[in-house]
C-alpha positions in Angstrom: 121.5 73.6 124.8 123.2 75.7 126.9 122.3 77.2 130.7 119.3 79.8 130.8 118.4 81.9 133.5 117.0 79.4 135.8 113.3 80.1 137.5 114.0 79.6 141.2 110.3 78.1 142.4 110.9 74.9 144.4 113.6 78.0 146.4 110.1 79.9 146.6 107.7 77.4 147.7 109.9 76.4 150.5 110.5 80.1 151.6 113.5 81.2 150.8 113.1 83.7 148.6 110.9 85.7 151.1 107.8 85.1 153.4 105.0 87.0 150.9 106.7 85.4 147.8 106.7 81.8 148.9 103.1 82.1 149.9 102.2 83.0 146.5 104.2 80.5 145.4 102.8 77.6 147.4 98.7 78.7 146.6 99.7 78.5 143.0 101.3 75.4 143.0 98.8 73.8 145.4 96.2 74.7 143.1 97.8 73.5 139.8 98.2 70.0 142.0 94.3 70.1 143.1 93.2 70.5 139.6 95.6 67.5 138.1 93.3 64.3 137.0 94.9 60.9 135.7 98.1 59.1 136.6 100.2 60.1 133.4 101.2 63.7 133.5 103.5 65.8 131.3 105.3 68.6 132.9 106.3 70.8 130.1 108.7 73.3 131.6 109.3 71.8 134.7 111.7 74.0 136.1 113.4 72.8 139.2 110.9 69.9 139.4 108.8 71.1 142.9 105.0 70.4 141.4 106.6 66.7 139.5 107.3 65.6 142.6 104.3 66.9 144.4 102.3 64.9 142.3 104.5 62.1 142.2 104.2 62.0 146.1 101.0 61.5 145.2 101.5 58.0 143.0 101.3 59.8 139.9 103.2 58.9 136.8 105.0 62.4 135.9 107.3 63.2 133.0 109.1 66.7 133.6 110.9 68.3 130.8 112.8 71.5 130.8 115.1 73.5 128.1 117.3 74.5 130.9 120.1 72.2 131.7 120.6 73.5 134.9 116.8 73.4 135.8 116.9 69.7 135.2 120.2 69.2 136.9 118.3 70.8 140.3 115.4 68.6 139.5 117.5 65.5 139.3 118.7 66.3 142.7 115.6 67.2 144.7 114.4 63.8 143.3 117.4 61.8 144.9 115.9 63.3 148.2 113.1 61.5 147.9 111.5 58.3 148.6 112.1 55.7 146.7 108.5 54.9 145.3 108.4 58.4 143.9 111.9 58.4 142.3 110.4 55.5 140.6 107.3 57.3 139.1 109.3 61.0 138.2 111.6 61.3 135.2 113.2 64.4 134.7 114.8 65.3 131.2 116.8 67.9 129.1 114.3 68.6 125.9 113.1 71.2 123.8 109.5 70.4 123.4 109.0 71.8 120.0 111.8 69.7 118.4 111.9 66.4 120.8 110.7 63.8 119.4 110.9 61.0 122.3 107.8 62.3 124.1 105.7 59.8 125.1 102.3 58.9 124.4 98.9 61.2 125.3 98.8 62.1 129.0 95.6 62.5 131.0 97.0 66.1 132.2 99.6 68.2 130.8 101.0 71.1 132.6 102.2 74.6 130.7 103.0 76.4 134.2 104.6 79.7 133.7 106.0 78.4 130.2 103.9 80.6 127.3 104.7 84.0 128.0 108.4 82.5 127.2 106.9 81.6 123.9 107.1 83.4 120.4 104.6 81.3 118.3 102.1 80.3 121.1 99.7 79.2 118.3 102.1 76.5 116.9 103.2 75.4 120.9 99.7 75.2 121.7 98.5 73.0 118.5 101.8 71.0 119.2 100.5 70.5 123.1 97.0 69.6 121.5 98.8 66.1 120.2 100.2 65.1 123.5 96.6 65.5 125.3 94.1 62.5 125.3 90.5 63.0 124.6 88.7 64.3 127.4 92.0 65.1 129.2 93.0 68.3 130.5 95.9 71.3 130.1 96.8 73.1 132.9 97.9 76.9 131.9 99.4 79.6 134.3 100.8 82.5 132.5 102.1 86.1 134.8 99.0 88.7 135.1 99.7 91.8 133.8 102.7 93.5 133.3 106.2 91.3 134.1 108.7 92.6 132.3 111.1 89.6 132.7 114.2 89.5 130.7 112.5 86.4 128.4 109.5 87.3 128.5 107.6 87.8 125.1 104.2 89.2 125.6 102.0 90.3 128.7 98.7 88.5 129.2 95.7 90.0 131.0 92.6 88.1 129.8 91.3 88.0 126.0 94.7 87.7 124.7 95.1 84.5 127.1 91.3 83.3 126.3 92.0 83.8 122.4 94.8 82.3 122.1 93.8 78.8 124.3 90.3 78.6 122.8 91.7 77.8 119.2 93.1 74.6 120.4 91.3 73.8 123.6 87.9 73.9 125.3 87.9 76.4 128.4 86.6 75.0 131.7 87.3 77.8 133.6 89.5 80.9 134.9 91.2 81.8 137.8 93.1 84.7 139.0 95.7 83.5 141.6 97.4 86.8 142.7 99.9 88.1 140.2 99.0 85.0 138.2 96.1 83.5 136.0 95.3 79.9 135.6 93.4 78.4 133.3 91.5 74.6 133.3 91.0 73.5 129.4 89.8 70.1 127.8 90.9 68.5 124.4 87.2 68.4 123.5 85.6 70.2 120.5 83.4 71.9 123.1 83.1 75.4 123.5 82.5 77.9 126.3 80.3 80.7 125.3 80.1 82.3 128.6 84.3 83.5 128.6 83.2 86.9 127.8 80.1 87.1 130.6 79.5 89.4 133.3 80.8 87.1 135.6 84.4 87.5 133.5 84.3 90.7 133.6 83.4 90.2 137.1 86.4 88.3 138.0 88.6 90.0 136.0 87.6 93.4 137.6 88.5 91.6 141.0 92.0 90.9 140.0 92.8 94.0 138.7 91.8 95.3 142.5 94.4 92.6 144.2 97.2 93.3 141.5 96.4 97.3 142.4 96.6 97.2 145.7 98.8 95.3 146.1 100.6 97.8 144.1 99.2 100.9 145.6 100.6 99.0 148.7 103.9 98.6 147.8 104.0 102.1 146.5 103.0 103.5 149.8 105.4 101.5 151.2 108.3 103.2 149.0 106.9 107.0 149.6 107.3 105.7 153.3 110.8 105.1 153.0 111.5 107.7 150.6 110.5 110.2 152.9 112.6 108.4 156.1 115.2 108.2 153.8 115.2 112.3 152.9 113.9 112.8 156.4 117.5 110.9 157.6 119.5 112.7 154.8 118.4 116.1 156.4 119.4 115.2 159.3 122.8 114.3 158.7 123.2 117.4 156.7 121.4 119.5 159.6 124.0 117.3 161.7 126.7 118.3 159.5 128.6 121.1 161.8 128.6 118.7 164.0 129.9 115.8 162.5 132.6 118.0 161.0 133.5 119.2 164.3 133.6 115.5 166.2 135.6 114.6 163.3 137.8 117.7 163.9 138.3 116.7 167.6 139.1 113.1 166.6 141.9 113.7 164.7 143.6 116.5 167.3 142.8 114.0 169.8 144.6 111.0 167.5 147.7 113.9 167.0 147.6 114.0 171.0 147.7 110.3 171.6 150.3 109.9 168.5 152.7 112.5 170.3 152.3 110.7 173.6 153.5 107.3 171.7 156.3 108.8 170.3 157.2 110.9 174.0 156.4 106.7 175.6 159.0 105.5 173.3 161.7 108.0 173.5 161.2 107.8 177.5 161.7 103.7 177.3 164.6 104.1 175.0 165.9 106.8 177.5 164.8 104.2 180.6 166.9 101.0 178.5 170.2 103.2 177.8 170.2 103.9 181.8 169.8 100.1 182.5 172.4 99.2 179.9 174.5 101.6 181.7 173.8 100.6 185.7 174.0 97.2 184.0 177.5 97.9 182.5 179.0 99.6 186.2 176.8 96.9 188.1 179.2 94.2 185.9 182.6 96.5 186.8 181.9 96.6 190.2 181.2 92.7 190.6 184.4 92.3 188.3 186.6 95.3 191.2 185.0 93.0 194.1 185.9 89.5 192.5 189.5 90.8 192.3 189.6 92.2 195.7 188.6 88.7 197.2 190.8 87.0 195.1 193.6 89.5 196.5 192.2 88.7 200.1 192.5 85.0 199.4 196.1 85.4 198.4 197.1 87.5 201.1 195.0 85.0 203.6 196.9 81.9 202.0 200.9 84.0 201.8 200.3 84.9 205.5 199.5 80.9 206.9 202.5 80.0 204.9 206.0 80.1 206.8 207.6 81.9 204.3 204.7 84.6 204.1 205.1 85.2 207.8 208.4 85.9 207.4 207.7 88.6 204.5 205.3 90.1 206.8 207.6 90.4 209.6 209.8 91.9 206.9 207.4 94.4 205.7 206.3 95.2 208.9 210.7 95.9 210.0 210.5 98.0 206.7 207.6 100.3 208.0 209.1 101.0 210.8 211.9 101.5 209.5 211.1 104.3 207.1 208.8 105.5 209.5 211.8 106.7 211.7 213.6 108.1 208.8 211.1 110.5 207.9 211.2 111.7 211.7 
């Protein structure tokens, strides 16, 4: 089935996909959970699992499903984290819910969060959901409000498209706009809501266009504000330029300056080591001159104790004179 790009919302919900985002997250989820009736629930697209085991914290009987391997493979492992009461009452499992075949029976609420926009034949989805929800029992839709170009996404849903679409399958309780998002309560009931298209609608969706825009116009102001720090900083360095260029210029003569003084430092120690090797060298001749001139000293000491050295030096001494009275 292969790895899809995987919708990071139990990452959101627990903030760490930013503070703004995760509370969007959380009110969305929260009220998906607050509208859930019955103990059997199907989850169809139940991403990395956060609202299954939500409501199986709750003692609720949930069946998750996903298309994405890696999805269910996240699921699988935020279950493990839990208590042991709700691993026993969450099942999460690879399937395709328009070919599976092993779903179980009708559930008392099925949930199609953020799953239909993903869709290319909603009609034939929803009429397939219609099978797996029990008289009386109750779908839960959220789809993206307004424009959100997402790489998968197959259509953008403000509010008749939505109401249109539902209304052929289900009965609509009610509407609510949650942000960038629109939920939607329906019953499998034959009954039908004749007040979708009142003045209270129109109402509401009048409201949520005001939120989406300005949050919008907000976040557009935001970006003319950084725009214009951004050129504002960009002048500056330009204005700063000269400058720069001349720091930059005094830099680099000051790293020639400090490059010559390395080189100068190492022709001066080389210069300082030859003249120790040489003090070194005479140091070692003189010691060598002295060792021999002791050793001379010793021999003389040791030929003049002896008897026949006294008699040398008396014979030496003759010789001196000697010669000395020749010369006169």
């Amino acid at each position: 089935m292969g790895n899809l790009s995987i919708d990071r919302v139990n990452e959101a919900y627990y903030g760490a996909l930013g503070t703004d985002f995760s509370k969007q997250t959380r009110e969305r989820i929260n009220w998906i959970v607050t509208h859930v009736e019955g103990n059997n629930i199907l989850d169809i697209g139940c991403s990395q699992g956060i609202t299954s085991i939500l409501l199986g914290r709750e003692g609720k009987r949930v069946d998750g499903i996903d298309i994405s391997s890696e999805s269910i493979e996240y699921a699988i492992k935020e279950l493990e984290n839990e208590h042991s009461s709700v691993q026993q009452l969450v099942t999460f499992r690879l399937a395709n819910f328009m070919t599976d075949d092993e779903i179980k029976h009708q559930y008392d609420t099925v949930l199609l969060t953020e799953v239909l926009e993903h869709i290319s034949d909603p009609n034939a989805f929803l009429q397939k959901v219609s099978k797996h929800v029990k008289h009386n029992g109750k779908l839960i839709i959220t789809v993206p409000f307004g424009i959100n170009d997402y790489i998968d996404h197959k259509r953008t849903y403000y509010y008749s498209r939505l109401i249109e679409q539902v209304r052929a399958h289900f009965s609509i309780d009610s509407v609510e706009y949650l942000g960038k998002w629109v939920g939607v309560i329906c019953k499998a009931s034959s009954e039908k809501n004749d007040s979708l298209y009142s003045e209270q609608a129109i109402r509401q969706l009048e409201d949520a266009f005001e939120v989406v825009e300005r949050e919008y116009k907000t976040q557009l102001e935001q970006y003319i504000r950084d725009n214009h720090k951004y050129k504002k900083d960009s002048d500056d360095l330009q204005r700063k330029a000269p400058l720069v260029d001349e720091l930059k210029l005094s830099v680099l003569e000051k790293e020639e300056y400090i490059r010559q003084l390395q080189i100068e430092t190492v022709e001066l120690l080389n210069r300082e080591e030859e003249a120790l090797t040489a003090a070194i060298a005479k140091s070692d001749k003189i010691a060598e001159l002295n060792r021999q001139i002791s050793l001379l000293e010793h021999r003389y000491n040791v030929l003049k104790r002896s008897r026949f050295g006294r008699i040398q030096l008396k014979y030496w001494s003759l010789k001196k004179k000697i010669v000395g009275r020749g010369k006169k």
